[in-house]
Backbone atoms as SQL, in Angstrom:
CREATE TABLE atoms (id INTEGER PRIMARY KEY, chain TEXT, resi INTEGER, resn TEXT, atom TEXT, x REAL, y REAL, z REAL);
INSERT INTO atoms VALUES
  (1, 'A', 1, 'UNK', 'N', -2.347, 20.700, -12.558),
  (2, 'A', 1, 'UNK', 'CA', -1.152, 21.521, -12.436),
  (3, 'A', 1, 'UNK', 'C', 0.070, 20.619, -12.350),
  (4, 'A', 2, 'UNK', 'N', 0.977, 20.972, -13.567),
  (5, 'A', 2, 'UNK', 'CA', 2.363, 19.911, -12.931),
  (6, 'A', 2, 'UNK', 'C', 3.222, 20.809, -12.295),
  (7, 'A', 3, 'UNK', 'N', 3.946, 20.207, -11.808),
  (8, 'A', 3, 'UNK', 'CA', 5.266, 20.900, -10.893),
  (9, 'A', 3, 'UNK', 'C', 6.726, 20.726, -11.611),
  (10, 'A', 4, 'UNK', 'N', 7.468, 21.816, -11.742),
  (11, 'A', 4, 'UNK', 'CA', 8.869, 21.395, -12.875),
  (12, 'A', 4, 'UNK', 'C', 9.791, 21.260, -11.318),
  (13, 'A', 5, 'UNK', 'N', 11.163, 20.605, -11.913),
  (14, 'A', 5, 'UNK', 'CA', 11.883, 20.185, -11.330),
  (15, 'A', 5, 'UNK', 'C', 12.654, 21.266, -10.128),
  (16, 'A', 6, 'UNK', 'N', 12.337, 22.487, -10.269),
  (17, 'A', 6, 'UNK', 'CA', 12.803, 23.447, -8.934),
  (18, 'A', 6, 'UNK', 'C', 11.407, 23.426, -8.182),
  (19, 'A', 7, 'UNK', 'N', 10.681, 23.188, -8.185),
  (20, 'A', 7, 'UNK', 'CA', 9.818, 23.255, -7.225),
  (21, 'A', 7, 'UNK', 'C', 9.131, 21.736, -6.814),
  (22, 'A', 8, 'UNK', 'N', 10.022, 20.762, -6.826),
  (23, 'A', 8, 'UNK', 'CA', 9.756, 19.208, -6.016),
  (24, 'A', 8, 'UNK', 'C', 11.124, 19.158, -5.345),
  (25, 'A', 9, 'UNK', 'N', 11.063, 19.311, -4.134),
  (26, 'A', 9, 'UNK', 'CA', 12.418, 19.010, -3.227),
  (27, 'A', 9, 'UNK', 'C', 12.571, 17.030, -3.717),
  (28, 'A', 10, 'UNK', 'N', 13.772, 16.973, -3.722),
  (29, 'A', 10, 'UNK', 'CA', 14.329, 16.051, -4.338),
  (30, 'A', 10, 'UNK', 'C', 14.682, 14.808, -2.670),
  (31, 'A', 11, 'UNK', 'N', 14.586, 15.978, -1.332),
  (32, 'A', 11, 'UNK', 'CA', 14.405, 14.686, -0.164),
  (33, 'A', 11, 'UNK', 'C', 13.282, 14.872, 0.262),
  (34, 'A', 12, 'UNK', 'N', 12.313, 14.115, 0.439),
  (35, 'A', 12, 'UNK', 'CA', 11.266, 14.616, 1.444),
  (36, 'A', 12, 'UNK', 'C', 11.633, 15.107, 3.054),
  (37, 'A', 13, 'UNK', 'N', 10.631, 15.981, 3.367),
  (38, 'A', 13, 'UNK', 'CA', 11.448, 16.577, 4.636),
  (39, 'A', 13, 'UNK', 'C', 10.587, 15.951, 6.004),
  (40, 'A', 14, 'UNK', 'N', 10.905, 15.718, 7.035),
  (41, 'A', 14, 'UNK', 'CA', 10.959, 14.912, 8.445),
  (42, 'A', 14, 'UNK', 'C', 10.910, 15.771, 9.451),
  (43, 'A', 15, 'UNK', 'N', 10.370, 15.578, 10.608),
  (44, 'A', 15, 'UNK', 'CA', 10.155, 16.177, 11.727),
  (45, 'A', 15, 'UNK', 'C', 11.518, 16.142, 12.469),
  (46, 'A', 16, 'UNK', 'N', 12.155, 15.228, 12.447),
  (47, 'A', 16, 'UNK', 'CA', 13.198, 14.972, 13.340),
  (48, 'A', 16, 'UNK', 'C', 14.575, 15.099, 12.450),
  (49, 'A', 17, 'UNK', 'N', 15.714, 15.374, 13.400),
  (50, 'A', 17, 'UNK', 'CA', 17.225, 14.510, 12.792),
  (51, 'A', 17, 'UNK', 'C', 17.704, 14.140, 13.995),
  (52, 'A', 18, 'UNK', 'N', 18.555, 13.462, 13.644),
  (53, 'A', 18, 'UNK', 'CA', 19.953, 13.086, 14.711),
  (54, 'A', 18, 'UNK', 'C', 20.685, 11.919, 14.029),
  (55, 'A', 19, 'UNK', 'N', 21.678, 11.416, 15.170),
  (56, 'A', 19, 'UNK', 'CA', 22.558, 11.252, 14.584),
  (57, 'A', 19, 'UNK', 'C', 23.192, 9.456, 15.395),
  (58, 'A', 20, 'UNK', 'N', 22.689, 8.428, 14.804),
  (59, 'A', 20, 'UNK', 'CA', 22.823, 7.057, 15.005),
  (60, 'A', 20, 'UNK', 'C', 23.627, 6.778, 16.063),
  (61, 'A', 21, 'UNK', 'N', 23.124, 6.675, 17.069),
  (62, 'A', 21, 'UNK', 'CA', 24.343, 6.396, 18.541),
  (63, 'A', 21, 'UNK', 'C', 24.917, 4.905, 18.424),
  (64, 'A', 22, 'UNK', 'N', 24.057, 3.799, 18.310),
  (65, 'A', 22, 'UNK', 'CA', 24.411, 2.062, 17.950),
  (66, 'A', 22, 'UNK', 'C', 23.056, 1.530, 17.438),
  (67, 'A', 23, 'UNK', 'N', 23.556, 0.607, 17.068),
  (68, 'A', 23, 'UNK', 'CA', 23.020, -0.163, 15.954),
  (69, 'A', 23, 'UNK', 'C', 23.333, -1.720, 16.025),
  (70, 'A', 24, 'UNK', 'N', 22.516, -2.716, 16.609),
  (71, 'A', 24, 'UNK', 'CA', 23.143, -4.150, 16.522),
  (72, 'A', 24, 'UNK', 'C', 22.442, -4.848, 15.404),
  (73, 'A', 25, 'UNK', 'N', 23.373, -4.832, 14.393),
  (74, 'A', 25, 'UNK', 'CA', 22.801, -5.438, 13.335),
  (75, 'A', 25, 'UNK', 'C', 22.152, -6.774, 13.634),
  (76, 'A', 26, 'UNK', 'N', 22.770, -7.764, 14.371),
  (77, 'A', 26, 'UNK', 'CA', 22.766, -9.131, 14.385),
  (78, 'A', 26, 'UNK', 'C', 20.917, -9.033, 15.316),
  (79, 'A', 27, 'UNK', 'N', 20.665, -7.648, 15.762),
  (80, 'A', 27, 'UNK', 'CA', 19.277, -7.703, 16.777),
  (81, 'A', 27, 'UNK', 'C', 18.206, -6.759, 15.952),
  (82, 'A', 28, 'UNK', 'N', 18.722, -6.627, 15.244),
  (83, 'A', 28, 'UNK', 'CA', 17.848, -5.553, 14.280),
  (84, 'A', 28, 'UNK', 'C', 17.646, -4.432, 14.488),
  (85, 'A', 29, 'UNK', 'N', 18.112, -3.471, 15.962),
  (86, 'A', 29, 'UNK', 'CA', 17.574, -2.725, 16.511),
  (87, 'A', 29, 'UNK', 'C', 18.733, -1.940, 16.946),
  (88, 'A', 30, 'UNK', 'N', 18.562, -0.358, 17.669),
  (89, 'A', 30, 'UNK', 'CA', 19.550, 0.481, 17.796),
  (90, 'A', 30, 'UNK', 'C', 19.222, 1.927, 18.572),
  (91, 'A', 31, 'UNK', 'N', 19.584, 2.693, 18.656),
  (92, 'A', 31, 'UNK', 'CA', 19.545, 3.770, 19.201),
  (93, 'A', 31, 'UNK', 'C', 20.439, 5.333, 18.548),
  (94, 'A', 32, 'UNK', 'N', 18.899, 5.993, 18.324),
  (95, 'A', 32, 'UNK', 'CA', 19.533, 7.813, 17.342),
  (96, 'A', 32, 'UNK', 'C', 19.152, 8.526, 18.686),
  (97, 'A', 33, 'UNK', 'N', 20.546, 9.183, 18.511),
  (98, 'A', 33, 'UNK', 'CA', 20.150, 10.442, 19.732),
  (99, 'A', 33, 'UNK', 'C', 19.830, 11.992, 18.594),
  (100, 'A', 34, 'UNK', 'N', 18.794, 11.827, 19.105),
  (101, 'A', 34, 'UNK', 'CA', 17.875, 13.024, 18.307),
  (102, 'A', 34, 'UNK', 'C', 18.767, 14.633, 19.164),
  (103, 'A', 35, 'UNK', 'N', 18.723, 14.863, 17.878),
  (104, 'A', 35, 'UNK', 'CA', 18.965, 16.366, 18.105),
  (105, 'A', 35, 'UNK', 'C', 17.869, 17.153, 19.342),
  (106, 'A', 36, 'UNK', 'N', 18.158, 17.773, 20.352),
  (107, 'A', 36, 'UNK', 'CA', 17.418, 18.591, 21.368),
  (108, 'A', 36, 'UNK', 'C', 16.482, 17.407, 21.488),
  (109, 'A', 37, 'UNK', 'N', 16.433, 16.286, 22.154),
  (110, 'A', 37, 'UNK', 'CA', 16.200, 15.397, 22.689),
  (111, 'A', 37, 'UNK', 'C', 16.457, 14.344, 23.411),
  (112, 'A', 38, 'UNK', 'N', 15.917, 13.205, 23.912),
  (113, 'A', 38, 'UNK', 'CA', 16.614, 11.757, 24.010),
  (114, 'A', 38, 'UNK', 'C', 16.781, 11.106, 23.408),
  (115, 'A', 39, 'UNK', 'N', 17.277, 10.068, 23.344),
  (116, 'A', 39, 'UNK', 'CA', 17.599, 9.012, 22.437),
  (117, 'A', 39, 'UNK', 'C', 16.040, 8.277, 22.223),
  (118, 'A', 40, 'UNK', 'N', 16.434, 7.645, 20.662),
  (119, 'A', 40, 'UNK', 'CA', 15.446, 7.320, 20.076),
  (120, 'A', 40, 'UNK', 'C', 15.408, 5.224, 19.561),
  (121, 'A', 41, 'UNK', 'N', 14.678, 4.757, 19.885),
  (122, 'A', 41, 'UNK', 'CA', 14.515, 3.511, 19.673),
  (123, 'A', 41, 'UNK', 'C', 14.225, 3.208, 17.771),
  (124, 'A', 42, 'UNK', 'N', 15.385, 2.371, 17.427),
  (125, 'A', 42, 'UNK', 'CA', 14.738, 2.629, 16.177),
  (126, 'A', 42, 'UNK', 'C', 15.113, 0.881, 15.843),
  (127, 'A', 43, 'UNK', 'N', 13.964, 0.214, 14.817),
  (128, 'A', 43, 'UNK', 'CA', 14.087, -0.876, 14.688),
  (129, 'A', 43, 'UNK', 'C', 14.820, -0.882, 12.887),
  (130, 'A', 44, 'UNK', 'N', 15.082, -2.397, 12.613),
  (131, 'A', 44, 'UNK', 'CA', 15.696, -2.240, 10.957),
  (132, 'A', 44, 'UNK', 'C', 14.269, -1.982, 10.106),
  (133, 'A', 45, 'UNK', 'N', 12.995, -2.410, 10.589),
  (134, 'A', 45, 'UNK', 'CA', 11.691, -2.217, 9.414),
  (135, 'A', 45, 'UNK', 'C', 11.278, -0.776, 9.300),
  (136, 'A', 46, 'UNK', 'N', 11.802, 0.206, 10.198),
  (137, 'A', 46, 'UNK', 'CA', 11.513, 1.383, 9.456),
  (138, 'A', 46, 'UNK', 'C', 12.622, 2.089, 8.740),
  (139, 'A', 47, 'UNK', 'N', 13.709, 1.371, 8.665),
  (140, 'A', 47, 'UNK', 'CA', 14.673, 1.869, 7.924),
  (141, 'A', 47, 'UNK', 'C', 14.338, 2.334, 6.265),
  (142, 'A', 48, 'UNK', 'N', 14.062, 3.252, 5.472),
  (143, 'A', 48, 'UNK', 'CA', 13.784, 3.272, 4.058),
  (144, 'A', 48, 'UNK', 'C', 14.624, 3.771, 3.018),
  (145, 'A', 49, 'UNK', 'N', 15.000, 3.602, 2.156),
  (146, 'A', 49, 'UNK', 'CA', 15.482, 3.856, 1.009),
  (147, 'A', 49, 'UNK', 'C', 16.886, 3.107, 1.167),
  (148, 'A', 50, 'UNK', 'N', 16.923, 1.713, 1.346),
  (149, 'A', 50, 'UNK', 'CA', 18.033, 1.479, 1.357),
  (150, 'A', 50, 'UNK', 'C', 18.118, 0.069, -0.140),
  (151, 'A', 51, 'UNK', 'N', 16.633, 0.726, -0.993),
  (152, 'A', 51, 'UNK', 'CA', 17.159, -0.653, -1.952),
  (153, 'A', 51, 'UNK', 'C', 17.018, -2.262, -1.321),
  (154, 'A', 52, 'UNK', 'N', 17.413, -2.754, -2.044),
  (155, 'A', 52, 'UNK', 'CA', 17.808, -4.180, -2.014),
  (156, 'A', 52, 'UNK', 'C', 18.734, -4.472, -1.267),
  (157, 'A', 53, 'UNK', 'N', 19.516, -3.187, -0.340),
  (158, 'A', 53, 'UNK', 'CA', 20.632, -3.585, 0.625),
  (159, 'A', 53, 'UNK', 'C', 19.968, -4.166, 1.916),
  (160, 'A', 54, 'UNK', 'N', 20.910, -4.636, 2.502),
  (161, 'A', 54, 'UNK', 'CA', 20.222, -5.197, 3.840),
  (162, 'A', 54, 'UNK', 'C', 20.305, -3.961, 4.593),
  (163, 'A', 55, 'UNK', 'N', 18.775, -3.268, 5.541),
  (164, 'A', 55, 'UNK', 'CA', 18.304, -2.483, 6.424),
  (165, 'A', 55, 'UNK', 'C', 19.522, -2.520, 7.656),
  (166, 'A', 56, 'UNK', 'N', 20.476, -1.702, 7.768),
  (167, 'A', 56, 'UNK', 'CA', 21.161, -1.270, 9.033),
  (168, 'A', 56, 'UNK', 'C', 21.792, -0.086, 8.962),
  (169, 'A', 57, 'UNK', 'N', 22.418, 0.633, 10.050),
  (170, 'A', 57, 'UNK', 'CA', 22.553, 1.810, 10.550),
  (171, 'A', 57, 'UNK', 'C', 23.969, 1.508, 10.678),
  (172, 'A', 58, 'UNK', 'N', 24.523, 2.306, 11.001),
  (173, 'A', 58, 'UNK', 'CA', 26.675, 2.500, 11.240),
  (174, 'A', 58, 'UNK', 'C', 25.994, 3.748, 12.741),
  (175, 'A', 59, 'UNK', 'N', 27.015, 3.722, 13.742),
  (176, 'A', 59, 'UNK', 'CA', 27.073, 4.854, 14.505),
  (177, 'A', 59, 'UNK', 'C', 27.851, 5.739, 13.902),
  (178, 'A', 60, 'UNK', 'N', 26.991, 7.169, 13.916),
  (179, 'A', 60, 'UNK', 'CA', 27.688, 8.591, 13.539),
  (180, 'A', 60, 'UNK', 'C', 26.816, 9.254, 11.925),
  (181, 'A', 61, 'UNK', 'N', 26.604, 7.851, 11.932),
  (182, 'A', 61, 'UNK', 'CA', 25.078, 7.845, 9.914),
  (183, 'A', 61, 'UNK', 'C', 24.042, 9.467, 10.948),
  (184, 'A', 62, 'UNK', 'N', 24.120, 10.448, 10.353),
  (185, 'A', 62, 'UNK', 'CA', 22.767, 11.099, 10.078),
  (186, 'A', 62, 'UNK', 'C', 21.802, 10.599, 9.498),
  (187, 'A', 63, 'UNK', 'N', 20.535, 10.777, 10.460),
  (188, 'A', 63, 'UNK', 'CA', 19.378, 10.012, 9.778),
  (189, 'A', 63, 'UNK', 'C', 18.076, 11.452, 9.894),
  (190, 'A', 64, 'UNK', 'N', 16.615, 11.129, 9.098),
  (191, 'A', 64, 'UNK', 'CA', 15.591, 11.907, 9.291),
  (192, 'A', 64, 'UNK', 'C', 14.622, 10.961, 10.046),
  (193, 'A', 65, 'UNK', 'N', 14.131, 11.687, 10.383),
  (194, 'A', 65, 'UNK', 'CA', 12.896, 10.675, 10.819),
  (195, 'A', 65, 'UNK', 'C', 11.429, 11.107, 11.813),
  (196, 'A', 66, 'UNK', 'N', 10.565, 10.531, 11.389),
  (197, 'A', 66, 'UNK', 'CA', 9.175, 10.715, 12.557),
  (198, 'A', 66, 'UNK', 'C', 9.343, 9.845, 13.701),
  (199, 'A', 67, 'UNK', 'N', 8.559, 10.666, 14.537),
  (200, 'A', 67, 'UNK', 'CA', 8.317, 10.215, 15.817),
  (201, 'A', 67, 'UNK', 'C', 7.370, 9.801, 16.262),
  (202, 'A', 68, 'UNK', 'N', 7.436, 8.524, 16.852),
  (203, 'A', 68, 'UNK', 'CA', 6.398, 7.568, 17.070),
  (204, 'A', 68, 'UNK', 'C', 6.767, 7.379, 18.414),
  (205, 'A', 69, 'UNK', 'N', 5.845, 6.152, 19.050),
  (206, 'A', 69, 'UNK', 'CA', 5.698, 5.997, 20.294),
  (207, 'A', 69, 'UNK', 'C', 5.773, 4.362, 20.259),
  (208, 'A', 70, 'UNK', 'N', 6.675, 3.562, 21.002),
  (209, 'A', 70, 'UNK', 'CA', 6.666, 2.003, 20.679),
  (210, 'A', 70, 'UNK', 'C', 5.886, 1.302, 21.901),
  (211, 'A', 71, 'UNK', 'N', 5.194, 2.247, 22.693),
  (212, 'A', 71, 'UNK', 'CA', 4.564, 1.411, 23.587),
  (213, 'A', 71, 'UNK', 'C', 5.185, 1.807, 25.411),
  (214, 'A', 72, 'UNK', 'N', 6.723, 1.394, 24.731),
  (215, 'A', 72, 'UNK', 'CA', 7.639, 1.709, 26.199),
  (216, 'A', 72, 'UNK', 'C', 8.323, 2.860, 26.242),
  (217, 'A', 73, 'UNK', 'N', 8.217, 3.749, 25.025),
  (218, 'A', 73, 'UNK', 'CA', 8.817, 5.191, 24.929),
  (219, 'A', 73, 'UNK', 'C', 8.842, 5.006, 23.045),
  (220, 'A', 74, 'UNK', 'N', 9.516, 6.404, 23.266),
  (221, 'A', 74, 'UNK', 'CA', 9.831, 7.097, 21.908),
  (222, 'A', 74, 'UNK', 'C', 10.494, 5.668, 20.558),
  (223, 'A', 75, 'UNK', 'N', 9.726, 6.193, 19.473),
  (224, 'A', 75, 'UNK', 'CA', 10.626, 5.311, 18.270),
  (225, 'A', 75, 'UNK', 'C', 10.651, 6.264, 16.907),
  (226, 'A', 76, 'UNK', 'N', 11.754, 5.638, 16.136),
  (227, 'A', 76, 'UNK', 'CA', 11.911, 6.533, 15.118),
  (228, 'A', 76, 'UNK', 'C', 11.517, 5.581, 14.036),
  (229, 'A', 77, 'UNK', 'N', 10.626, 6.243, 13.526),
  (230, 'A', 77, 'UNK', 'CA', 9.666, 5.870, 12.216),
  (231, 'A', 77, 'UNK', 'C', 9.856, 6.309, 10.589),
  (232, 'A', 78, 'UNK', 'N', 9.972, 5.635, 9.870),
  (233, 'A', 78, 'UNK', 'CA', 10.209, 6.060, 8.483),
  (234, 'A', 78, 'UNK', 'C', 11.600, 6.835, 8.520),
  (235, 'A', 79, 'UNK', 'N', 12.653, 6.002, 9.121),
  (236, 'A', 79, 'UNK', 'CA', 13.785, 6.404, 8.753),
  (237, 'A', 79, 'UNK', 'C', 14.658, 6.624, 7.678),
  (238, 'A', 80, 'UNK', 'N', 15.571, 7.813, 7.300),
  (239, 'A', 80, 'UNK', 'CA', 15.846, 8.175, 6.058),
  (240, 'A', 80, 'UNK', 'C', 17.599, 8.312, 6.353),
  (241, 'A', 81, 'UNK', 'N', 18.517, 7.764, 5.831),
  (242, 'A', 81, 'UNK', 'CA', 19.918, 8.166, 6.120),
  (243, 'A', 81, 'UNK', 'C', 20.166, 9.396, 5.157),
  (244, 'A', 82, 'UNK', 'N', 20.633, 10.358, 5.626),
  (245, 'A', 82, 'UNK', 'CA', 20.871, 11.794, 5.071),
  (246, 'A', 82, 'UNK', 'C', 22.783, 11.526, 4.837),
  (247, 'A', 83, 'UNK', 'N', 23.310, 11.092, 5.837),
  (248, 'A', 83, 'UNK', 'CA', 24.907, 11.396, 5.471),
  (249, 'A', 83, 'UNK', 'C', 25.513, 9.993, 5.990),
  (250, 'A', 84, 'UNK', 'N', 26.350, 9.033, 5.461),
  (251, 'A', 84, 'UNK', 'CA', 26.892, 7.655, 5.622),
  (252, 'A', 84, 'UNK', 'C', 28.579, 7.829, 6.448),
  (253, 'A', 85, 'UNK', 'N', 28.625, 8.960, 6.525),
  (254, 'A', 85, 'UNK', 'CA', 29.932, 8.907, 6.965),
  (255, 'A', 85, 'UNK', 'C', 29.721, 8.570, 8.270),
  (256, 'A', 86, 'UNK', 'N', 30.975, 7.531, 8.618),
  (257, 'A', 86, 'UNK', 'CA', 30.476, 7.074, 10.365),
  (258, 'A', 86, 'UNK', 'C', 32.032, 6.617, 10.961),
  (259, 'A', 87, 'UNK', 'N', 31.905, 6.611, 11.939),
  (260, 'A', 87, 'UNK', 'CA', 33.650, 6.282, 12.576),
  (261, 'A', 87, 'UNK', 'C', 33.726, 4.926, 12.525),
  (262, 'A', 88, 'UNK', 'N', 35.343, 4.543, 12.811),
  (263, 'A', 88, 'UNK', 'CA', 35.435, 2.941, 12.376),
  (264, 'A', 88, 'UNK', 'C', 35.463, 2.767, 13.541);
């Protein structure tokens, strides 16, 4: 069976959103405060679809993402940026 182009969603869809609280590029690592949740630990290696750009986050970036567990609490896994607009 193939599938035509209205019936393959064009983002894959994620358990989670929210919305990039900080991000230290220079540490690789950062913090999404998830929608109806706490904040979320997120490192630059699950960052995805960013190409050949270098893996980092802006505070205020909408992101998707699964929820994982890093050992010491919550992490956000297979991260996806949905919207780039972010404050200066």
């Amino acid at each position: 069976m193939q599938l035509n182009d209205e019936q393959v969603e064009s983002k894959p869809t994620y358990a989670m959103e929210g919305t990039v609280a900080s991000f230290d590029d220079s540490k690789g690592y950062g913090w999404i405060a998830r929608d109806g949740g706490p904040d979320v630990f997120v490192h630059f290696t699950q960052i995805r679809g960013m190409g050949k750009q270098r893996r980092q986050l802006f505070p205020g970036w909408r992101v998707s993402f699964e929820l994982g567990d890093a050992g010491r609490g919550p992490m956000a896994l297979n991260v996806h940026v949905l919207d780039q607009e972010h404050s200066a």
